[in-house]
N, C-alpha and C positions, 0 to 999 in steps of 0.2 A: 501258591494258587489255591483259591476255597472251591466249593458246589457252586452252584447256582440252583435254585430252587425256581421254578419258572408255574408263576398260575395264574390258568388263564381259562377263557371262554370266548366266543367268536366275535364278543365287543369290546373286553377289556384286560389287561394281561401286566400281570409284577413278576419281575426278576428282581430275585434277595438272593444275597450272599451269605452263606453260614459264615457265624464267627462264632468261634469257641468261647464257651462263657469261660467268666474270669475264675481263678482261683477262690474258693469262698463263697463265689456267689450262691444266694440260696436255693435260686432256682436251678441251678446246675443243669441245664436245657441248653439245647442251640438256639443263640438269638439270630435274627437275619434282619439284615443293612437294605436297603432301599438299591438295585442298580438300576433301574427302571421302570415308568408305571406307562404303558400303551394305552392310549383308547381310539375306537374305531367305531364312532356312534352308528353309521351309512348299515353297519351288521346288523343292526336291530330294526333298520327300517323295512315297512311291508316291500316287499319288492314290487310290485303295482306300480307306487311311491317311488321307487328307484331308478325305473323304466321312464326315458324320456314322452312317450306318449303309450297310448293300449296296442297291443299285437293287432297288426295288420289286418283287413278283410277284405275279401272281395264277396262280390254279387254276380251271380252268373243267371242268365236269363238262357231259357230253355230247357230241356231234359236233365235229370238228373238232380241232385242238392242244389237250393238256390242257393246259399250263403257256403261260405268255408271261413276259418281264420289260421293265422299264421299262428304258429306255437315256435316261442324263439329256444334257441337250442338249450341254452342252459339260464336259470334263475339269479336276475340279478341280487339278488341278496346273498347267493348262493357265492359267487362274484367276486360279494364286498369281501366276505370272508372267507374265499381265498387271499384275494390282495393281503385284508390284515395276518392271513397266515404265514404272508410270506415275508411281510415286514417283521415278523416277529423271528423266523426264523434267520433274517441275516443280522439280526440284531444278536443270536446266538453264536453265528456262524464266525462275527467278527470278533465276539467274546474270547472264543475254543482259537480262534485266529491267532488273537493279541496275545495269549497264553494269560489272561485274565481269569480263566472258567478252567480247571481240572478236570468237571464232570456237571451233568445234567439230571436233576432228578424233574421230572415235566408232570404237573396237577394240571389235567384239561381237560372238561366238556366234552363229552364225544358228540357229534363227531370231529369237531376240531382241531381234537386230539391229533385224529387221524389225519387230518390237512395240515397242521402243523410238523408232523413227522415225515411227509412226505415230499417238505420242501427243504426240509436242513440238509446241510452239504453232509459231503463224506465225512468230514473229521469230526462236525457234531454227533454225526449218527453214529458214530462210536463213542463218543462223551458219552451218551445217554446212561444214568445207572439205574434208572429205574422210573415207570410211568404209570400214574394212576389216573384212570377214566373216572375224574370225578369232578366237579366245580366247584373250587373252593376260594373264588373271588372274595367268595362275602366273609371268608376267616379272619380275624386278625391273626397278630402277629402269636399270641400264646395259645389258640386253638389251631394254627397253622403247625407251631412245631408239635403239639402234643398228636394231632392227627399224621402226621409223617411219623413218629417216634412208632403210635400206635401200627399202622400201615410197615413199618420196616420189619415187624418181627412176623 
């Protein structure tokens, strides 16, 4: 069983597998394997845009405010990405499951960092070996490991 290296942000999320570089190799680095690339475009839209129509209003005639509106409880963009949080986390969950995944080191966005920790089951959330609050989607694959290598000491 390898890591999983898991990064992501509230629309788009890669799970890589460390694989120990080969004997010789020059770069004597962790390279990481492709197990999955998420995207969840609905996260990036205005939530305005997301809502089937605008928040309710009423009109009252007589004393007091003529108008009021409905303020809905939670934001749907807010929403999208939990939902994407929580795909992401059973896509973990089934990893640590299958005995695929060892351990978890999680690169997230905050706060979705936060939303994605807060949905993984019990045996993920003890994989976890370590989290960093940062977005690093836009990494490739040699500034991904050099950044984790830098971050682990």
């Amino acid at each position: 069983m390898k890591n999983w290296v898991v990064v992501a942000n509230a629309a788009q999320a890669r799970v890589l597998e460390e694989v120990e570089p080969r004997p010789g190799d020059a770069r004597d680095r962790v390279q990481y394997t492709a197990v999955a690339n998420l995207v969840h475009p609905k996260s990036r839209i205005k939530g305005v845009d997301l809502a089937s129509d605008r928040p309710g209003h009423v009109e009252r005639s007589g004393h007091g405010l003529g108008r009021t509106a409905y303020v809905p409880r939670s934001d749907p963009r807010v929403h999208e990405q939990d939902l994407f949080a929580r795909e992401l986390a059973a896509l973990l969950d089934q990893g640590v499951a299958d005995g695929r995944c060892a351990g978890l080191v999680v690169m997230a966005a905050n706060p979705f960092l936060g939303r994605l920790k807060s949905h993984l089951g019990t045996q993920s959330a003890k994989a976890v070996l370590r989290t960093l609050a940062v977005d690093g989607t836009h990494l490739g694959p040699d500034e991904l490991a050099e950044r984790l290598a830098r971050d682990r000491s």
